[in-house]
C-alpha positions as a printed Julia matrix, in Angstrom:
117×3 Matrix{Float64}:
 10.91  -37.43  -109.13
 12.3   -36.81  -106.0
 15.14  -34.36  -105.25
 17.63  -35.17  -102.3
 19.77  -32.04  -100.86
 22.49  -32.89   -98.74
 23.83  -28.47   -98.06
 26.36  -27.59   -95.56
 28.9   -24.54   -95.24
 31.23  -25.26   -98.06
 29.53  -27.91  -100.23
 25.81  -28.79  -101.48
 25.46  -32.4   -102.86
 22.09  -32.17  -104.68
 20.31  -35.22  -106.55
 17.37  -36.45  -108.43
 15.95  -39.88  -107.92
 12.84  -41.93  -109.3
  9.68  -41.51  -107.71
 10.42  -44.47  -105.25
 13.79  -43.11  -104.29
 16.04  -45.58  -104.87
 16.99  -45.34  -108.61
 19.15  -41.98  -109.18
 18.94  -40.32  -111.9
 21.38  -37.24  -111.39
 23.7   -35.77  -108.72
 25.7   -32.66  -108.52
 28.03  -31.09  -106.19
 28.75  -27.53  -105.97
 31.06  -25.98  -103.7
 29.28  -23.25  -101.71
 29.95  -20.23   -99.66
 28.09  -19.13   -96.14
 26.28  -16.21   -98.14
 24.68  -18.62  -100.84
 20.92  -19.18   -99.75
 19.5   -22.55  -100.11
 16.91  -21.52  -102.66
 20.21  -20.06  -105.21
 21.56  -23.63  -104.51
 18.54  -25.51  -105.34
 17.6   -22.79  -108.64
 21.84  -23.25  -109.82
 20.46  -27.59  -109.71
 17.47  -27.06  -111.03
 18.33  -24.24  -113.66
 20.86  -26.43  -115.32
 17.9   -29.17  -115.91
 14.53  -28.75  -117.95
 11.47  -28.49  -116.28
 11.91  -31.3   -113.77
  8.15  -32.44  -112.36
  9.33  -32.93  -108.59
  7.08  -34.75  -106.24
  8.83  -34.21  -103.11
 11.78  -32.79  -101.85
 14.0   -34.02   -98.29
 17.17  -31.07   -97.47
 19.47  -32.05   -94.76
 21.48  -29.25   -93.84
 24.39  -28.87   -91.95
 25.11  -26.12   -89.29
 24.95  -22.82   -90.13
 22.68  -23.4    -92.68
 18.07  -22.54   -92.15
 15.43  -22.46   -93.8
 11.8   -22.14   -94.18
 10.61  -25.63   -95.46
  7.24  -23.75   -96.81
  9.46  -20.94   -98.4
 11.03  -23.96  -100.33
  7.33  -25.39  -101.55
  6.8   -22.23  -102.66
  9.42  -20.83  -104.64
 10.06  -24.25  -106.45
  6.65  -25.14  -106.67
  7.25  -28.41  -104.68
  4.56  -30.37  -103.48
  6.16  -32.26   -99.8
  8.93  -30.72   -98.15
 11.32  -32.4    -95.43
 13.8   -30.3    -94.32
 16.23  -32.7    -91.89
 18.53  -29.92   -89.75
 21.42  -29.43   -87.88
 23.9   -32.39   -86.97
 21.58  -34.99   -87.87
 21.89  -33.66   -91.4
 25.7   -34.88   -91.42
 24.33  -38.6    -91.03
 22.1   -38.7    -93.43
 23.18  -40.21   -97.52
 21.74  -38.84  -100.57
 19.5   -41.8   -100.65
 18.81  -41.7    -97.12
 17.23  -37.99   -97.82
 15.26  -39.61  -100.7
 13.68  -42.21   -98.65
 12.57  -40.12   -96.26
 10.84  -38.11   -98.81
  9.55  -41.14  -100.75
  8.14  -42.39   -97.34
  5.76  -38.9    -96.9
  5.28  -39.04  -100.72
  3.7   -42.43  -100.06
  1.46  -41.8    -97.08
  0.74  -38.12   -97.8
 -3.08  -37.5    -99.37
 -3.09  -33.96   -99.64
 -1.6   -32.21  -102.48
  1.0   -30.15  -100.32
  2.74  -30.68   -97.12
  5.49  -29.23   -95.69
  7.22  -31.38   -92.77
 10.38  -30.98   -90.46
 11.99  -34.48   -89.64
């Protein structure tokens, strides 16, 4: 699966989609506050779900918003990271975010990468 995080200042659209990234399987929006970290955003998604086997992961997030794309790999055990930043993030779709992580998924060999797009 792939997980697609679209996480700005007052909203985080989150989603789930197949392994190519085009077939979604879940979304969620929360509305967030400045003080919620990306990681409580991502555990509130994930918490809700069992045990979801993620492959990759692309975050786009608006201004305002950082983070460590290896911190992310980490904590939620994810194997690619993309973390898309700043006002680019505001262009990007759900699905957009999933391509981009299906495209590393596809030509990445080693078991974990962490990338910044």
């Amino acid at each position: 699966m792939i997980l697609a995080a679209d996480i700005a200042g007052t909203s985080a659209h989150l989603a789930l989609f197949d392994s190519s990234g085009t077939r979604l399987l879940r979304v969620e929006t929360y509305t967030t506050g400045h003080g919620d970290s990306v990681a409580a955003v991502v555990a509130r998604f994930l918490g809700s779900m069992p045990e979801p086997r993620i492959d990759a992961a692309c975050f786009g997030l608006g201004p305002g918003r950082a983070v460590y794309a290896h911190e992310l790999a980490e904590v939620f055990e994810l194997p690619i990271v993309v973390v898309v930043d700043g006002l680019e993030a505001s262009v990007h779709h759900l699905r957009d975010l999933a391509a981009i992580a299906a495209d590393r998924l596809a030509v990445t060999p080693q078991p974990k990468a962490v990338f910044s797009a």
